[in-house]
N, C-alpha and C positions, 0 to 999 in steps of 0.2 A: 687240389685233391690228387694224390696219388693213382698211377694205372694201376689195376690189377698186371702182376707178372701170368705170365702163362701157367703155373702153375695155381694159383687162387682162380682163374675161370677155370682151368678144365674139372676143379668142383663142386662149381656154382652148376644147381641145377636149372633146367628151363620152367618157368611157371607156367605150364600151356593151360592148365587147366583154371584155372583163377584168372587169366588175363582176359581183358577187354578185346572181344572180337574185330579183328581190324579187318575194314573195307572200304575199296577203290572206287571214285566214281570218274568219270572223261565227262565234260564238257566241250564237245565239238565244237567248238565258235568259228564257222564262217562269217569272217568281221570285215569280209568287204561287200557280200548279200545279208549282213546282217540277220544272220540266221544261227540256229541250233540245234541238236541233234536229240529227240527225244522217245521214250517209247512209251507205252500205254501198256498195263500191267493186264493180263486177260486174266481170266475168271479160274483159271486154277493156278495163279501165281500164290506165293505162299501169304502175302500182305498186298495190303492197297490193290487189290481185285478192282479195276475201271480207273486207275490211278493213275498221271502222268508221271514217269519219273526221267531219273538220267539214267544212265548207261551205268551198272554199278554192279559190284560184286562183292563175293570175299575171300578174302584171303585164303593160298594152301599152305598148309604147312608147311616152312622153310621160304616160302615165295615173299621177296618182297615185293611192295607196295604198289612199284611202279611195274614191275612186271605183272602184277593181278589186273592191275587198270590196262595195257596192252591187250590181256587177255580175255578179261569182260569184254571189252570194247569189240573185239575182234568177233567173239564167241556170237552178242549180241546183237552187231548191229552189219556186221563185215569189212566194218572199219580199219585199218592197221595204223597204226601210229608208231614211232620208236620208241621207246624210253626216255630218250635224251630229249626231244621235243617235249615231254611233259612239262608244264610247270605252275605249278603249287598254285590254289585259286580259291582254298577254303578247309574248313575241318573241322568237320564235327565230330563233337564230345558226347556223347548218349547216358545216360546213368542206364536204361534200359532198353528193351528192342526185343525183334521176332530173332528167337534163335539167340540171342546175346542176353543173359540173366544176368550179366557181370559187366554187362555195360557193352558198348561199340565205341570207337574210334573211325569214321570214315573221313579220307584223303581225298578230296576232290580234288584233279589235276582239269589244267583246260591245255586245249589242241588246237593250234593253228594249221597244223600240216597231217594230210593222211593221205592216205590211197586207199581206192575199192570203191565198188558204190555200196549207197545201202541198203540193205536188205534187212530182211524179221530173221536171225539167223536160230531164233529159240520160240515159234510159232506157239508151242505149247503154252510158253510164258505169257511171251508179250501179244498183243491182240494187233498190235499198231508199232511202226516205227517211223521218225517221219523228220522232216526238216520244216521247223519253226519258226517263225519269225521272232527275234529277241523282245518285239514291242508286242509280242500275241500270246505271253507266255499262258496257256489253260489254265483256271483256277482250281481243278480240281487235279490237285500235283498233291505227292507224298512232300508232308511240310517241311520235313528237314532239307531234302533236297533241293525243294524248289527256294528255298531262305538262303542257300550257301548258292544256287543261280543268279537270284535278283542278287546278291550282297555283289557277287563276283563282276556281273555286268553294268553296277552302279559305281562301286566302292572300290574294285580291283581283290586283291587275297585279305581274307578275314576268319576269325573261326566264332562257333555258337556253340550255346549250351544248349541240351533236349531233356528235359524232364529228369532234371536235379533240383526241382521248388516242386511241391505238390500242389 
């Protein structure tokens, strides 16, 4: 297949409004305490209010992927990780979601390396932040999330589908 020259993109418009909301999740794996990094959704988060989930965000405009996962991550829990330590652990595919009518795309990256301790750095949100044990994971987790954790801590990188069969 041929590249577009420079001038066929500069009038290729951006489809921001019809695309599928993309969002970043980290998965902190400390894999030699065997543990991981999770928070608890409080009671004015926008979904799963009492929810365990990951550390997740979405995307700004222009931001890519790996830079929104650094920055959730950071924003959420006071974690810093670089970019270049990310790497690829799962991805979910949504036909629907909060805030996404046209579907979600989340990126889950995992993190063997960070700095900072952690903290609730979004109190408002999350109720709880906390380091898990990998064999203790709560049952009451936001499903997509907690299926792209187990798949990633069983299986290694995988992706799922969310509610594309009725």
């Amino acid at each position: 297949m041929a590249q577009p020259t420079a001038d066929q993109t500069a009038v290729l418009k951006p489809a921001m409004e019809s695309m599928t909301l993309l969002v970043a999740a980290v998965i902190v794996h400390d894999i030699e305490a065997q543990r991981v990094v999770l928070l608890r959704r409080g009671p004015r988060a926008k979904f799963a209010q009492g929810l365990w989930d990951l550390p997740v965000g979405k995307s700004e405009l222009g931001e890519p992927v790996t830079e929104t996962a650094v920055r959730e991550l950071k924003e959420e829990t006071g974690l810093v990780v670089a970019a270049e330590d990310l790497r690829l652990a799962h991805v979910i595919h949504g036909a629907r979601g909060v805030e996404a009518p046209n579907g979600f795309l989340t990126v889950v990256f995992a993190a063997h390396r960070w700095a900072g301790d952690l903290t609730n750095g979004e109190p408002a949100e999350h109720s709880e932040v906390a380091w898990v044990d990998t064999d203790a994971v709560p049952e009451e987790f936001v499903s997509t999330t907690k299926e792209a954790l187990i798949s990633y801590l069983k299986n290694g990188p995988s992706v799922s589908l969310d509610s594309w069969q009725d």
